[in-house]
C-alpha positions as CSV (number, residue, x, y, z in Angstrom):
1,X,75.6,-84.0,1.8
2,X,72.1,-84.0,1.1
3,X,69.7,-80.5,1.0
4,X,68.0,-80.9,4.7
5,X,71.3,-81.8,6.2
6,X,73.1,-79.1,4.9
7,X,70.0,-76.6,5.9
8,X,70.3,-77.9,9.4
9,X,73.7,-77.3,9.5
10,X,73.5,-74.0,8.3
11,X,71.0,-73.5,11.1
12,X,72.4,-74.3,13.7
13,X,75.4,-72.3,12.3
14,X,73.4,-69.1,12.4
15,X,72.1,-69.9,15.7
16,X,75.8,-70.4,17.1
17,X,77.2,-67.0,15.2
18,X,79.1,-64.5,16.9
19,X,77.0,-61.9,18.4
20,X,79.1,-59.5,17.4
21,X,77.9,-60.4,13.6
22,X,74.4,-61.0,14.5
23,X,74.6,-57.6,15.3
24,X,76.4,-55.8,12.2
25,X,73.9,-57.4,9.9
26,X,71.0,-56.4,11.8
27,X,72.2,-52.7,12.2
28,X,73.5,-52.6,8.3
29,X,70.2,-54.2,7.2
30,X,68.2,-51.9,9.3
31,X,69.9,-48.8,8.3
32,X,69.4,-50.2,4.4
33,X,66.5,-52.0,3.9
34,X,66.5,-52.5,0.1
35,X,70.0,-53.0,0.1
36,X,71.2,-56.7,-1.0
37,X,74.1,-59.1,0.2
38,X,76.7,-57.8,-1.8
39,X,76.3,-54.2,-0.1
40,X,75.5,-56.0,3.3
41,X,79.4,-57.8,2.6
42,X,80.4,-54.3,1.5
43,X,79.7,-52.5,4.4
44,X,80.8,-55.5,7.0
45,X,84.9,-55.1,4.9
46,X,84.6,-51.8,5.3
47,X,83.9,-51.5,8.6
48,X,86.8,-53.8,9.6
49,X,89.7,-52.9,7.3
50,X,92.3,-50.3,7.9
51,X,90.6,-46.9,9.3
52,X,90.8,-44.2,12.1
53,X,90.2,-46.5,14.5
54,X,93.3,-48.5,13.5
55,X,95.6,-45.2,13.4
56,X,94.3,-44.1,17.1
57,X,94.9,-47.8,18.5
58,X,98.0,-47.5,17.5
59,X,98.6,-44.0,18.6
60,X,97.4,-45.4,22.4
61,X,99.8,-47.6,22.1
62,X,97.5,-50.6,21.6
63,X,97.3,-53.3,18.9
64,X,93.7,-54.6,20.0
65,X,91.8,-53.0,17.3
66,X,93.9,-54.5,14.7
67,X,93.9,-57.8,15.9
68,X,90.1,-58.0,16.5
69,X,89.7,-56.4,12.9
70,X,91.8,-58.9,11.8
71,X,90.3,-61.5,12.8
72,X,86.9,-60.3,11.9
73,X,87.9,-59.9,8.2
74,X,89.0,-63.3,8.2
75,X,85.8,-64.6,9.8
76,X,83.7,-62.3,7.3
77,X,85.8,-63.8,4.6
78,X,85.7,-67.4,5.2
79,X,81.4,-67.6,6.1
80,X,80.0,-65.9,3.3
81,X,76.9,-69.0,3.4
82,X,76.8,-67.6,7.0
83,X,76.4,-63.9,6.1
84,X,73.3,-64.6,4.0
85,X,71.9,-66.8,6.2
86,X,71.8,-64.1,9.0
87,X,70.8,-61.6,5.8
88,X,67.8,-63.9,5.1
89,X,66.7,-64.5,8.8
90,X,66.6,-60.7,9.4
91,X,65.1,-59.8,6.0
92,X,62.6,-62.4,6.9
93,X,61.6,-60.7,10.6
């Protein structure tokens, strides 16, 4: 794969990312400005790994939270390229 082919994929990648995403980096990046891609990772694992929010699911007697959290990890964990991608374009704005 050549470097303009796999620019345009990663493109069109970031264009077809999960809002979701889109909008945990802009809010992380937003809130820490100087901060780099290793805290902007940081801060997206911590946000979905076990927490408060998993205990009071649970408590309601609902496994949503940790399913969606689940899932989300794995995205996070398995489109790093992605993550700086959307780090760049909102660095960039």
């Amino acid at each position: 794969m050549s470097n303009t082919e796999y620019e345009l994929l990663l493109k069109k990648a970031v264009e077809a990312a999960p809002d979701w995403l889109k909008n945990d980096v802009e809010s992380i990046v937003s809130k820490e400005e100087y901060a780099g891609v290793s805290f902007l990772i940081s801060e997206l694992h911590h946000t979905y790994t076990f927490s408060l929010r998993h205990i009071i699911s649970a408590k309601h007697l609902s496994s949503e939270w940790s399913q969606v959290s689940r899932e989300r990890l794995n995205f996070i964990d398995n489109n790093i390229d992605l993550i700086v991608a959307l780090y760049n374009e909102v660095k960039q704005k």
